[in-house]
N, C-alpha and C positions, 0 to 999 in steps of 0.2 A: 833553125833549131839552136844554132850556137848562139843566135842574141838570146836565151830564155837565162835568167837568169834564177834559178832555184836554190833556195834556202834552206837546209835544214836546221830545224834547232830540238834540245831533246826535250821533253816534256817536265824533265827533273831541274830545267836551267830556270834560274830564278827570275819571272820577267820584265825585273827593271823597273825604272819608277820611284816612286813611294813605297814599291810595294817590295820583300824580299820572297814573299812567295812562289814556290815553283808553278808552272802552269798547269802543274796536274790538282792543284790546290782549288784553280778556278773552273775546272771542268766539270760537268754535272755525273751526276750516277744514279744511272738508270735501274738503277737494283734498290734504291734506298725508296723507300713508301716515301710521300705524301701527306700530308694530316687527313685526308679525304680516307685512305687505305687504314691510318692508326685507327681511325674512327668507328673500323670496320670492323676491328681487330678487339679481342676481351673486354674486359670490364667494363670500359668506359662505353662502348655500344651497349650492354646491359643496361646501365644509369642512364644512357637519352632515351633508350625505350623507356625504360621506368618515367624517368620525368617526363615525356612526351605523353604519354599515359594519365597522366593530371589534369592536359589539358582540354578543353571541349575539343569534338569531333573537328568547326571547321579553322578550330584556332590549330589544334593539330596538322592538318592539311594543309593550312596554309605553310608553317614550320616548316615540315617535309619538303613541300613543292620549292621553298624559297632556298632554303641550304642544302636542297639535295641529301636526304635522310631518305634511308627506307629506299634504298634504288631509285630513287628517282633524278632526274639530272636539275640541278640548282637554275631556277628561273628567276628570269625579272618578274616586279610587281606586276605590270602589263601582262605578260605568261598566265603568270598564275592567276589572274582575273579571269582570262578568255578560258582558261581551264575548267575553270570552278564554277564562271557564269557572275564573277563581282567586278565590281568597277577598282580599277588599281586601286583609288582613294580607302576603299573599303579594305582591301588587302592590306594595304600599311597601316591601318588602325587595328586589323585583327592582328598582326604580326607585333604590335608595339605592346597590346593586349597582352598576348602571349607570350612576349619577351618579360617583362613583369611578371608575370603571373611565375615563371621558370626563374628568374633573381632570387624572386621571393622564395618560393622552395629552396633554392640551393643555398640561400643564407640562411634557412631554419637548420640545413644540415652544416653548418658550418666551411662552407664551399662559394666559390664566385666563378661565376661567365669566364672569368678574363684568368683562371686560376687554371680552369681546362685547356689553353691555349698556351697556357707558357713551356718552354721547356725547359 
């Protein structure tokens, strides 16, 4: 037991480096949502229902099934073929479909993909 040699250091001590950050700086928190939970949260789930709602039934599906929308858990193209009964190849053409088809909507409302993503 006397050879164990134990370190403590406090979470507030800055960790050295490049970096002057304390180590509480790099530690994660478990209380802070996710983009998956914001998604879940006001507005913005109203607007991907709305615009999901534009698309056909199996371009919608496909959406859903691929990003995990609407409760469902985010699959590969593979996934979502054996689900639905298509060949992956079909799935990424309905998906690319569908991705256009949602650009295009969201740049007649004056909005972009990549605009929902930033923060």
């Amino acid at each position: 037991m006397l050879g164990l040699n134990e370190r403590v250091s406090s979470v507030d001590y800055p960790m050295g480096g490049e970096s002057d950050k304390p180590l509480i700086d790099t530690l994660a928190d478990d209380e802070v949502q996710g983009p998956e939970a914001c998604l879940v949260d006001g507005d913005v789930k109203e607007h991907v229902d709305l615009w999901l709602d534009e698309l056909s039934e199996k371009q919608r599906e496909v959406v859903v099934r691929r990003f995990g929308l609407r409760g469902h858990e985010s699959a590969t193209l593979e996934e979502v073929g054996a689900e639905i009964g298509l060949t992956r190849e079909r799935v990424r053409q309905i998906q690319v479909e569908a991705l256009k088809k949602l650009r295009r909507s969201l740049e007649k409302q004056g909005l972009s993909l990549e605009a929902l993503f930033e923060t």
